[in-house]
C-alpha positions as CSV (number, residue, x, y, z in Angstrom):
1,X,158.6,-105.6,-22.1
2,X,161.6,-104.2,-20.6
3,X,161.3,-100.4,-20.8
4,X,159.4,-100.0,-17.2
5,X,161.6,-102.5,-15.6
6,X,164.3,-100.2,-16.2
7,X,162.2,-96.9,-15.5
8,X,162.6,-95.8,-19.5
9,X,159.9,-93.6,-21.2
10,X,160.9,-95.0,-24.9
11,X,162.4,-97.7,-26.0
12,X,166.0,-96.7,-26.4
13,X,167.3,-99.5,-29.0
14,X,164.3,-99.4,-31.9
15,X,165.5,-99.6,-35.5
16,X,163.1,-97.1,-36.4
17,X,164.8,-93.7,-38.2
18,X,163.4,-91.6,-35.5
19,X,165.9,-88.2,-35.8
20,X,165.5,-87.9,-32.2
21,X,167.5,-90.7,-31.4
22,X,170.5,-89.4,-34.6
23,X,174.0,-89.6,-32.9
24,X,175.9,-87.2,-34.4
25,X,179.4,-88.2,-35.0
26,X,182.1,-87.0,-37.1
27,X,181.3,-88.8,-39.6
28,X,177.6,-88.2,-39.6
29,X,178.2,-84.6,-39.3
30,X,180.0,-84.2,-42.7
31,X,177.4,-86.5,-43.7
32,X,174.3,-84.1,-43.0
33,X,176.4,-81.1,-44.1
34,X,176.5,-82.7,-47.2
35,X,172.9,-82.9,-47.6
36,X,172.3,-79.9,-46.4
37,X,174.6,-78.6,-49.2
38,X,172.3,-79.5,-51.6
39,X,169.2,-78.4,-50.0
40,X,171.0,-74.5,-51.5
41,X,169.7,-75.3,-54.4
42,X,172.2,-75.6,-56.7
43,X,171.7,-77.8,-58.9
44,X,172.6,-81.8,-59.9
45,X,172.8,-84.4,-58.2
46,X,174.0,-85.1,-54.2
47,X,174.9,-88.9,-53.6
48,X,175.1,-90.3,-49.9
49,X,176.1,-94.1,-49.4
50,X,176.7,-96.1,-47.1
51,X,176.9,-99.8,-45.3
52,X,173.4,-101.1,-44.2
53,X,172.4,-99.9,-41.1
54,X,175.0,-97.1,-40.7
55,X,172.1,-94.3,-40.2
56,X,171.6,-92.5,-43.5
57,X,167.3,-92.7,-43.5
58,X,167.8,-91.5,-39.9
59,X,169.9,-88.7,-41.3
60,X,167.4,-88.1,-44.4
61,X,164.3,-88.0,-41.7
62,X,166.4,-85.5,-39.5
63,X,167.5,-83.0,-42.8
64,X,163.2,-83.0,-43.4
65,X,162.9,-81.9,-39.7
66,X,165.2,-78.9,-40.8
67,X,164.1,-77.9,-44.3
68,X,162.6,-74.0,-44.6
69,X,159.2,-73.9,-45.3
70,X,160.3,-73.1,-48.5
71,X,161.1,-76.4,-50.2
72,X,158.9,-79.0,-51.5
73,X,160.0,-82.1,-50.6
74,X,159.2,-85.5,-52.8
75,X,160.5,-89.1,-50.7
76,X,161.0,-92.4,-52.5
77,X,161.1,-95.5,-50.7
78,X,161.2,-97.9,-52.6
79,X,162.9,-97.1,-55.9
80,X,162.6,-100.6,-57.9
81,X,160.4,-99.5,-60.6
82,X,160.4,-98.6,-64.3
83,X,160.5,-94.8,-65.7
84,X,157.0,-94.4,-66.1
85,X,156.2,-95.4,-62.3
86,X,159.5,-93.3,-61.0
87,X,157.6,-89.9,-62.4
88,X,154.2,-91.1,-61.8
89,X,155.2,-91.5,-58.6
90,X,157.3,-88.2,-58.3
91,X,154.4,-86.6,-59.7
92,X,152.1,-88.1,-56.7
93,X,154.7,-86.8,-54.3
94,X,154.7,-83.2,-55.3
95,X,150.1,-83.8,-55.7
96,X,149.8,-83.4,-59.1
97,X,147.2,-84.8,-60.4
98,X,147.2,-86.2,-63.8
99,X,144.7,-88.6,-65.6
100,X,145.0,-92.3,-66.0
101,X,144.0,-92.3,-69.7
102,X,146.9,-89.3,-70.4
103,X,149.8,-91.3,-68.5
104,X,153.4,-91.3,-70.5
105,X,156.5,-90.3,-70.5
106,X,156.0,-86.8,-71.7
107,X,152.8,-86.2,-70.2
108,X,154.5,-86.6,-66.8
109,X,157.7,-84.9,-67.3
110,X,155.6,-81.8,-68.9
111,X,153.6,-81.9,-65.6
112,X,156.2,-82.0,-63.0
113,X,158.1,-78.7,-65.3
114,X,155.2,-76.7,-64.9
115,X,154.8,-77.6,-61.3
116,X,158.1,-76.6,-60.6
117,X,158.1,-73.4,-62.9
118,X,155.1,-72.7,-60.8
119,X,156.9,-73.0,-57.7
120,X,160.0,-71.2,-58.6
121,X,158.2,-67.9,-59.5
122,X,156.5,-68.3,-55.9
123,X,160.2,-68.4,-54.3
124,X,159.4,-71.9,-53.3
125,X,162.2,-75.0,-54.3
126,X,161.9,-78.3,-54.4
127,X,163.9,-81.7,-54.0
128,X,163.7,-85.1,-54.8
129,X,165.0,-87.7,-52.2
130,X,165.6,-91.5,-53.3
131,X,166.4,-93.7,-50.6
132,X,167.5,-97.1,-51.2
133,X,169.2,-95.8,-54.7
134,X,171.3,-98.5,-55.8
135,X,168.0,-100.5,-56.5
136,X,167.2,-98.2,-59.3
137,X,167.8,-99.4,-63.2
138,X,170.3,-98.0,-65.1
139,X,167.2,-96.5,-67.2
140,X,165.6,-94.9,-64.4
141,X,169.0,-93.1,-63.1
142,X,169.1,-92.0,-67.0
143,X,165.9,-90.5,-66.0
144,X,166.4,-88.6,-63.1
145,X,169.9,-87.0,-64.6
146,X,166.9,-85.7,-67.5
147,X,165.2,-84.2,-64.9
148,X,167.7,-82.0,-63.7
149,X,167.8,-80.7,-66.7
150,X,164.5,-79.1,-65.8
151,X,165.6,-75.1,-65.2
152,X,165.0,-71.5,-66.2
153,X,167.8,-69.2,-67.2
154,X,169.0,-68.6,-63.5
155,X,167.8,-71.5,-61.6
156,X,168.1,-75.0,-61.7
157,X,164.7,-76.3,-60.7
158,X,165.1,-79.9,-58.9
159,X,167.4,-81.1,-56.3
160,X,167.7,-84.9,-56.3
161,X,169.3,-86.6,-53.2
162,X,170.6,-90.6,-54.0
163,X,170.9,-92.1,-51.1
164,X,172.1,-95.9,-51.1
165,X,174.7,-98.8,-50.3
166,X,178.5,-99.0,-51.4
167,X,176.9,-100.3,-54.4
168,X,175.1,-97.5,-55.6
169,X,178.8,-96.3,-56.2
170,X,179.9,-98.4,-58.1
171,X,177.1,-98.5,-60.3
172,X,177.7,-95.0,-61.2
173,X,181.3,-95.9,-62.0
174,X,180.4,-97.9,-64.9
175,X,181.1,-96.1,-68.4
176,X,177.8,-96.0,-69.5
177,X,176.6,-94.4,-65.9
178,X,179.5,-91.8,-66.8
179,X,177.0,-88.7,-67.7
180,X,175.2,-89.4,-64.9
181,X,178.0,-89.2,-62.2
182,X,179.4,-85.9,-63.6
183,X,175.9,-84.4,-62.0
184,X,176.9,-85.6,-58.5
185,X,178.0,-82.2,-57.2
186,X,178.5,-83.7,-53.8
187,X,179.1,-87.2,-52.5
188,X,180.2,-89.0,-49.2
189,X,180.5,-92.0,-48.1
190,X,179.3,-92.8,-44.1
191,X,181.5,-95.2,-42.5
192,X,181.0,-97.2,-39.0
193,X,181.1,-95.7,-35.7
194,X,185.0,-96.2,-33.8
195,X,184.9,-97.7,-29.8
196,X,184.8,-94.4,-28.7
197,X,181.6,-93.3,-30.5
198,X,179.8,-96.6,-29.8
199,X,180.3,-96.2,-26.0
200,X,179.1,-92.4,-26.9
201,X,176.0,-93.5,-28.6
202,X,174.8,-96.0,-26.5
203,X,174.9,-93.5,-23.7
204,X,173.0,-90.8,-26.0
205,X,170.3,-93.0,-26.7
206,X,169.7,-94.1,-22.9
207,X,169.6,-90.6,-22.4
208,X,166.8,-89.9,-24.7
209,X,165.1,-92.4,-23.4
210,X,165.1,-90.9,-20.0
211,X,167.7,-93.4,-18.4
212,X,168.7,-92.3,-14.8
213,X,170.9,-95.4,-14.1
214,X,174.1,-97.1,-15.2
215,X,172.7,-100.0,-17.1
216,X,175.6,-100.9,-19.5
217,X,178.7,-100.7,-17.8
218,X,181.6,-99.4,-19.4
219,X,183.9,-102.4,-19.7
220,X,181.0,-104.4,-21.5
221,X,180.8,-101.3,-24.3
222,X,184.0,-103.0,-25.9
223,X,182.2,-106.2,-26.5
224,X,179.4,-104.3,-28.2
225,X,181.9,-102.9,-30.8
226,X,183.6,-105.7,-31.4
227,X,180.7,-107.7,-32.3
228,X,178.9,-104.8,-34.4
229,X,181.6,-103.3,-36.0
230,X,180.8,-100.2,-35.1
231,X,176.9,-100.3,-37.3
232,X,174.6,-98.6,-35.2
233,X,171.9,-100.7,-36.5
234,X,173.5,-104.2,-35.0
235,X,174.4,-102.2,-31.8
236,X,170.8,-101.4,-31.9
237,X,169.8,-105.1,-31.9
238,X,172.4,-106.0,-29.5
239,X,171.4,-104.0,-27.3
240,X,168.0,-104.2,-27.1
241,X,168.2,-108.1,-27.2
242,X,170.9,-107.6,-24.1
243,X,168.4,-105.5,-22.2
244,X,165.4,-108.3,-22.8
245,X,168.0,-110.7,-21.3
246,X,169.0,-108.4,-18.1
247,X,164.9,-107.8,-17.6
248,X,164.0,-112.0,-17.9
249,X,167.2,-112.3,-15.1
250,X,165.5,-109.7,-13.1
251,X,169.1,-107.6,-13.5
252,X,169.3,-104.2,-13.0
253,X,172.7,-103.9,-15.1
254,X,173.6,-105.8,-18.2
255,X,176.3,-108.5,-17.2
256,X,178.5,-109.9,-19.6
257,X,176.9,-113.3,-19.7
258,X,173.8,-111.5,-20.7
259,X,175.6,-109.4,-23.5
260,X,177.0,-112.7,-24.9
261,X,174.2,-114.5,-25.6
262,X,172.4,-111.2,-26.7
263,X,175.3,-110.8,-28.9
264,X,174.9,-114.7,-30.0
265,X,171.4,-114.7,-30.5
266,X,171.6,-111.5,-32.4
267,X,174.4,-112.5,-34.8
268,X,174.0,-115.9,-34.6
269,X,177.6,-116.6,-34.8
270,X,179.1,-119.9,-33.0
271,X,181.3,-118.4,-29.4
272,X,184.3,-119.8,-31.2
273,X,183.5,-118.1,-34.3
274,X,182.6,-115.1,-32.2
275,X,186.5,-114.7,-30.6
276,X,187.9,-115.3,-34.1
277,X,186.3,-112.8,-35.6
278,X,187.1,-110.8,-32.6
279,X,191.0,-110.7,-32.8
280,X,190.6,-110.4,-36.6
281,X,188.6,-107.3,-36.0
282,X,190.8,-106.0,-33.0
283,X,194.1,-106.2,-35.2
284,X,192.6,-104.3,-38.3
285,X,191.2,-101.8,-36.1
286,X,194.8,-101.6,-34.4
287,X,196.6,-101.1,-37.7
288,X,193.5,-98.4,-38.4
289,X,194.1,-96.4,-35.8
290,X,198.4,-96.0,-36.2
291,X,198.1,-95.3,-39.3
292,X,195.1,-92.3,-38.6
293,X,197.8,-91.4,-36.1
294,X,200.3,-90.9,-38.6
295,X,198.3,-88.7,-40.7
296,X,196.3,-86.7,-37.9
297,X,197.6,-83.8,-35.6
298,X,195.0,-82.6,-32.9
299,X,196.1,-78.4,-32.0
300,X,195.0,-77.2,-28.9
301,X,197.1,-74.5,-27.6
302,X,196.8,-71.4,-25.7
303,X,196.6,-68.0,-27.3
304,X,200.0,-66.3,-25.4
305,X,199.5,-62.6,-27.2
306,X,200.2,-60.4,-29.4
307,X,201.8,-60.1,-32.3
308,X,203.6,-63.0,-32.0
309,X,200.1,-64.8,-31.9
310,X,200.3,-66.6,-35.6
311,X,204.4,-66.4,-35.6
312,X,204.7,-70.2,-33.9
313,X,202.1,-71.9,-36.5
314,X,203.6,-72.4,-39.8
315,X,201.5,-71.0,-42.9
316,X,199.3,-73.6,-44.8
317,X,196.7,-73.9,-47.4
318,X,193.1,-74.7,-46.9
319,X,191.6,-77.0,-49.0
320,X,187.9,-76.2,-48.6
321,X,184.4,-77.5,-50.1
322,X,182.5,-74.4,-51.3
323,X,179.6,-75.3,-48.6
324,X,180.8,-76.4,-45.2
325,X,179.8,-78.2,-42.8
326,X,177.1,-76.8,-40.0
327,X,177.5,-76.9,-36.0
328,X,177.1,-80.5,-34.8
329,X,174.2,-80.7,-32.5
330,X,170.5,-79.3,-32.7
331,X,169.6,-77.0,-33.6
332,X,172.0,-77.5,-36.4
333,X,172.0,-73.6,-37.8
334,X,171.2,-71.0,-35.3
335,X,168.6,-69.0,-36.2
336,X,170.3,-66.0,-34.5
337,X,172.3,-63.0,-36.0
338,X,174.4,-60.7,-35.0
339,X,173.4,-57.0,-34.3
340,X,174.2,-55.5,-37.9
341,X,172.0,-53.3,-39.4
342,X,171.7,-55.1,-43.0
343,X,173.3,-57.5,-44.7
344,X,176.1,-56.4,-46.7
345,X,176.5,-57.8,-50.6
346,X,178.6,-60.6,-51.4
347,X,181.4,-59.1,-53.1
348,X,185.7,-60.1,-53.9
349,X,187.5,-59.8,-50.6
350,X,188.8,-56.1,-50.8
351,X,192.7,-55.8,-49.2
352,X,192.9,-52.1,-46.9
353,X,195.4,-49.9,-48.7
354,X,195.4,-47.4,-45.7
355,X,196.7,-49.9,-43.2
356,X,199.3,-51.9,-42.6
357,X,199.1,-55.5,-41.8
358,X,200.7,-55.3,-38.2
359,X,198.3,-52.6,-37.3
360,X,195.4,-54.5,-38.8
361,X,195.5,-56.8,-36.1
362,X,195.2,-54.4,-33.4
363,X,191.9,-53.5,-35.6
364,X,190.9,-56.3,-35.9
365,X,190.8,-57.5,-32.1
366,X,189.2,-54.1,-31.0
367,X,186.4,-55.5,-33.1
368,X,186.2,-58.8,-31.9
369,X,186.2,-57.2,-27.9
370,X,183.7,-54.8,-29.1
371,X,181.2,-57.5,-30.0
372,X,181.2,-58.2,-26.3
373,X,180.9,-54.8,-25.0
374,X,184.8,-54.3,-24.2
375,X,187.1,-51.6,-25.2
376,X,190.8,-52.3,-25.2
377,X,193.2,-49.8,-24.5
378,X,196.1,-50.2,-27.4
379,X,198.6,-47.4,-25.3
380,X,198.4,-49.6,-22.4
381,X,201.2,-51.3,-23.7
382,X,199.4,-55.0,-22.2
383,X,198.3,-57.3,-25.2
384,X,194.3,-57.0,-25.8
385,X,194.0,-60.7,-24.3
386,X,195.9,-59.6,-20.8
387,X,193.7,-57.0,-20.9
388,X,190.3,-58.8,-20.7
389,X,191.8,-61.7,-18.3
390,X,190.7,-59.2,-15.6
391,X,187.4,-59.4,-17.1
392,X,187.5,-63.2,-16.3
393,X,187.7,-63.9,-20.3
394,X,190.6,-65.5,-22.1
395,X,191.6,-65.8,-25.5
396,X,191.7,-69.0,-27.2
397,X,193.9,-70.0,-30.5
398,X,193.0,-72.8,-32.5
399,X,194.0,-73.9,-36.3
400,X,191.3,-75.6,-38.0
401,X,188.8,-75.4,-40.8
402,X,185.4,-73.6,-41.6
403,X,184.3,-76.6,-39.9
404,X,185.5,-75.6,-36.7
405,X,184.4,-72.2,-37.1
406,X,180.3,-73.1,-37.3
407,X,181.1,-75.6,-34.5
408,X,182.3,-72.7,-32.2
409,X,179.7,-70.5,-33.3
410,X,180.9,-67.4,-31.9
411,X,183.0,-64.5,-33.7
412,X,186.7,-65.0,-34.6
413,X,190.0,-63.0,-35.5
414,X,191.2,-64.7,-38.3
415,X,194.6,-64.3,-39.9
416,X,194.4,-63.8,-43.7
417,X,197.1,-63.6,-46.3
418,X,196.4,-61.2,-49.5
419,X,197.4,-62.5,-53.2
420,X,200.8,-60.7,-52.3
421,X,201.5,-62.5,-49.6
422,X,200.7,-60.0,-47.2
423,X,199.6,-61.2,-43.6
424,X,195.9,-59.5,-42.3
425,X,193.8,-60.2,-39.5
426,X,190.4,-59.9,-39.7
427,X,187.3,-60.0,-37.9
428,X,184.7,-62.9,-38.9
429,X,181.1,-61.6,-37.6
430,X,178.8,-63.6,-39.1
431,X,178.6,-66.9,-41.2
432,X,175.8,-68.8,-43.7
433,X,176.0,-71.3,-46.4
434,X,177.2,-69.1,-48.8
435,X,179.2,-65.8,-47.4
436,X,181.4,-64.6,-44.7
437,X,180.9,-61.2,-42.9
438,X,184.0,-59.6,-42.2
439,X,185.9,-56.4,-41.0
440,X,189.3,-55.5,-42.4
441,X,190.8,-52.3,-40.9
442,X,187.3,-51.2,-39.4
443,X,185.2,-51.9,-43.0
444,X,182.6,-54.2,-43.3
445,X,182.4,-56.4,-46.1
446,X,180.5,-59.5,-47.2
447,X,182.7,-62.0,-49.6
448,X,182.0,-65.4,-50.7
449,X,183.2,-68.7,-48.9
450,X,185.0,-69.2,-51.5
451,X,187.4,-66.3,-51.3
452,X,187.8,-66.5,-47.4
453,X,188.8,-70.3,-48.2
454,X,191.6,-68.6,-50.8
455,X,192.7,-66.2,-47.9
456,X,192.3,-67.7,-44.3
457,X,195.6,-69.8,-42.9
458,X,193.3,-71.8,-40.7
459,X,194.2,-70.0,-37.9
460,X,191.6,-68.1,-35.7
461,X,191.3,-66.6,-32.0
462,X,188.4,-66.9,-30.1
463,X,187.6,-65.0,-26.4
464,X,185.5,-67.0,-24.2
465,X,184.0,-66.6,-20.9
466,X,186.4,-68.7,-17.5
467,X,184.6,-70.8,-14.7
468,X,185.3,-69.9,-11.2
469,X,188.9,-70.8,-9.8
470,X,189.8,-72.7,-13.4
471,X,193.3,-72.7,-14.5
472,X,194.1,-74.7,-18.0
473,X,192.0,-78.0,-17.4
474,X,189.6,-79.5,-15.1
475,X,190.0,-83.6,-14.8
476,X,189.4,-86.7,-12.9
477,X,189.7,-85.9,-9.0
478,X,189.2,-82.1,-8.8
479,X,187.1,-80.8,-6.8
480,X,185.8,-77.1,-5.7
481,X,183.6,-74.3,-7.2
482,X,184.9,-75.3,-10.7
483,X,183.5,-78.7,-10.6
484,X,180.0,-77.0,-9.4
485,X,180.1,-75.1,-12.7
486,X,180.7,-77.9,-14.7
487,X,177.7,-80.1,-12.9
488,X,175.7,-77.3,-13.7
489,X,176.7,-76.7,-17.3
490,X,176.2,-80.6,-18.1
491,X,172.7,-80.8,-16.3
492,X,171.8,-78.1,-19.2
493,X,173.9,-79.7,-21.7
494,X,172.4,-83.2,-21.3
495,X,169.5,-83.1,-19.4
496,X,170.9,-85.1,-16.8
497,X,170.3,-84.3,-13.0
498,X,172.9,-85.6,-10.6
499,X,173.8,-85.4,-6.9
500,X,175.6,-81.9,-7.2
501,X,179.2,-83.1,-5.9
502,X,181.7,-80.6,-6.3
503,X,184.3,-83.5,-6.9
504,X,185.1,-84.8,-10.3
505,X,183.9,-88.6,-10.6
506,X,184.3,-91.2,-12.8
507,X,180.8,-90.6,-13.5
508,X,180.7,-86.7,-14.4
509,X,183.7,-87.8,-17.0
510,X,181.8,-90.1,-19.2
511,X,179.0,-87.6,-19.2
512,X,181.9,-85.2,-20.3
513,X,183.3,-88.0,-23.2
514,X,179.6,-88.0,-24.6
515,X,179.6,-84.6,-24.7
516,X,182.9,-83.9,-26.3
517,X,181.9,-86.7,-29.0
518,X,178.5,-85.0,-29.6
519,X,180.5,-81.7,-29.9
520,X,183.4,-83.2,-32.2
521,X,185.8,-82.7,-30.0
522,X,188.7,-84.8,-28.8
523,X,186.8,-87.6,-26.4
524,X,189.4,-87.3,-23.7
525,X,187.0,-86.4,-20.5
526,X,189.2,-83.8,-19.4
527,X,187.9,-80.2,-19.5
528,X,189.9,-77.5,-21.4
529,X,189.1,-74.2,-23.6
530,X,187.3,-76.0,-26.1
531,X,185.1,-77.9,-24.1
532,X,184.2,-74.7,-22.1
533,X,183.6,-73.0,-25.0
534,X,181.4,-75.4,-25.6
535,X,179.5,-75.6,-22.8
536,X,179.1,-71.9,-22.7
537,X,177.2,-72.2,-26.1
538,X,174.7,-74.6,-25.0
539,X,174.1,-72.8,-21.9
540,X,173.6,-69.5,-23.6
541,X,176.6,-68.1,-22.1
542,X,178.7,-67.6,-25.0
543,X,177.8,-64.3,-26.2
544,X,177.3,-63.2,-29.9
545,X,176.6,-66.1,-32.1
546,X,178.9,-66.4,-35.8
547,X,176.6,-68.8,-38.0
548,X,173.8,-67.3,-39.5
549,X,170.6,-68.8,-41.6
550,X,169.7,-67.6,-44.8
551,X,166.5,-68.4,-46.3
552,X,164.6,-67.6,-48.9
């Protein structure tokens, strides 16, 4: 009713699982890297659970949008059935056909591993996804853990995907459930958006819906979270039922009146009720947020030279899944490579006997420049990040994870330390699901993730391309060629067309907060390295890309 009132092209606020619409936030991100874990094929069993209405169909319909062609894909809805109907209907799924007077037990499981065989010696894979898994009996779960049982010498032959509510957990904690919880190979848990994201993704799916106006003002975003808690299915209704409201008022802009009795019809809560519930909420969220800030230290510091580059950040270990995460926003895995001639084999990370490990830096930067066409001079006696300032590029040092690595997408010196305790730097060229590409004293070599997890501090440099006339930050008020860029940068990065101001508005820095949210970055509006960085990768700016896909 609403959506030409408000010059939309789509309703923005359906509780349809339409991937188009997936906000990506922390959270979800680990989420989807999860599943898309287990689409590798490895083998057992990868659980995802979550509150009711917290997005997990939305993120099983957006991991089908991104499967290879390789994988066959079987989707169960609705899961409350007996043995028999679970592989009859996995059987259906995959289209093999089977008749009525042979159906049993054995006759379907025989089926399906022939199917599969089938498919495995044609390279193909295949997966099984349950959604809505903690409605399945403790017979039928027995059931599926059988089927991943279903393998050839190398190769496991089924990947099943559980997704389901907190209580699909706890089912599998049960002692009886106990066999089939040591397949889980991966699990998480997706909690509720924070005040920050809500704000974030109730401006992303305006956006998508082709909004061109400010039709929930900021201050009212607050009373959306509060009365959701942060479910993106309840902001959904909320929402949508506050929009129905401002269109019968004739409003242009949600008012708060309007968002109140949305928000009351919606969760049909008495107002008194309502405030209660409020401050309850408000306080736990208070105590939430000190204690994350007692356990979580946000780095973003300027890379000053070299050597005394990794000297001011202490040494640590990196506790690392075998499979991490991939970059945030669509396309989730960048299809492009680097310019090598072939892929090198995975092998254990080989330590350079010829060289020693102050020198391997200088190696190791040389490469990193020479992916971008520089050469550094190393008599000049100026550090190789002075020298390409007059290139207008900078260097950038961050401590992170592999995380943060297939977020920035581009190549990286990394600083490594050998089983002796030796420091090296490295160059990281290229990144998949399973290996890292990387060149140690001027050698290529491929190793496993899991032995770049053993070696790498967490500490990485990364050169990047400088706006016009920018000096460590852009923020609220500026104004001149730099703010240009940036209007020009966001127009590609969210598809939004604005006046062309060169001055830095209120307006340009919540575009900038849903960015930096989308990008899983701190959502502080203000525009440093890492947001340029960036911002140069969706524009195509960026130069040579790090992640790489393998198929097959």
């Amino acid at each position: 009713m609403y959506k030409d009132f408000f010059r939309l092209n789509e309703m923005p606020f359906s509780i349809a699982p339409d991937p188009r619409f997936l906000f990506m936030s922390e959270r979800h991100r680990e989420a989807l890297a999860h599943l898309l874990y287990g689409v590798q094929g490895v083998g057992g069993i990868v659980l995802l659970t979550g509150e009711v209405g917290t997005g997990k169909t939305t993120l099983c319909r957006s991991l089908l949008e991104q499967l290879p062609e390789n994988i066959n894909v079987a989707f169960i809805l609705n899961p409350r059935m007996n043995v028999e109907e679970l592989l009859q209907t996995i059987c259906e799924e995959y289209h093999i056909d089977i008749p009525h007077e042979l159906f049993g037990i054995k006759t379907f499981v025989d089926a399906l591993n022939a199917r599969l065989l089938s498919a495995h010696a044609q390279g193909r894979r295949a997966i099984l996804i349950v959604d809505e898994a903690q409605n399945l009996d403790a017979k039928v779960l027995e059931q599926l853990r059988l089927l991943t049982n279903l393998e050839t010498n190398t190769h496991k032959l089924l990947q099943i995907f559980l997704i389901g509510q907190p209580e699909l957990q706890d089912m599998l904690t049960q002692p009886e459930m106990r066999q089939v919880s040591q397949r889980v190979i991966a699990r998480y848990h997706l909690g509720h958006l924070n005040q920050s994201e809500v704000h974030a993704y109730v401006a992303h799916r305006l956006r998508i819906s082709g909004a061109t106006q400010l039709i929930f003002p900021d201050p009212l975003i607050k009373h959306v979270y509060r009365a959701s808690g942060g479910v993106p299915r309840l902001i959904n209704l909320i929402c949508d039922r506050a929009l129905l409201g401002a269109y019968v008022q004739g409003q242009q802009q949600v008012t708060l009146p309007i968002l109140r009795q949305a928000i009351s019809e919606v969760l049909a809560v008495p107002p008194r009720q309502q405030r209660l519930g409020a401050i309850v909420a408000v306080l736990l969220l208070l105590f939430i947020g000190i204690a994350s800030l007692l356990f979580t230290q946000f780095t973003d510091a300027k890379f000053s030279g070299m050597p005394s580059l990794f000297a001011s950040t202490p040494s640590a270990s990196v506790q690392i899944t075998p499979t991490p995460p991939l970059a945030a926003s669509a396309p989730l895995v960048s299809t492009e490579t680097l310019p090598v001639s072939a892929p090198l084999p995975t092998s254990t990370l080989n330590w350079p006997s010829n060289i020693a490990p102050n020198d391997s830096e200088t190696f190791a930067f040389q490469s990193l420049f020479k992916l971008y066409g520089i050469d550094i001079n190393t008599q000049s006696g100026e550090t190789p990040c002075h020298q390409v300032e007059t290139r207008g590029m900078r260097c950038y040092a961050g401590h992170g994870g592999l995380m943060d690595l297939y977020t920035l997408n581009q190549p990286v010196l990394v600083r490594l330390s050998s089983p002796e305790g030796k420091k090296y730097s490295a160059t990281l060229t290229a990144l998949d699901h399973q290996a890292a590409t990387l060149i140690i004293g001027g050698a290529s070599q491929r190793v496993a993730l899991n032995e770049l997890a053993d070696s790498w501090l967490g500490q990485f440099v990364v050169i990047w391309k400088v706006p016009p006339n920018f000096n460590e930050r852009m923020s609220l008020n500026q104004r001149g060629l730099t703010v240009t860029w940036l209007r020009h940068a966001m127009e590609t990065a969210d598809g939004i067309r604005d006046n062309g101001s060169d001055i830095f508005d209120a307006k340009l820095a919540r575009r900038i907060r849903a960015f930096q949210l989308t990008e899983g970055i701190k959502p502080d509006g203000l525009v440093g390295p890492l947001t340029v960085i960036r911002l140069n990768m969706v524009s195509g700016k960026a130069g040579p890309r790090l992640v790489t896909e393998k198929k097959g």
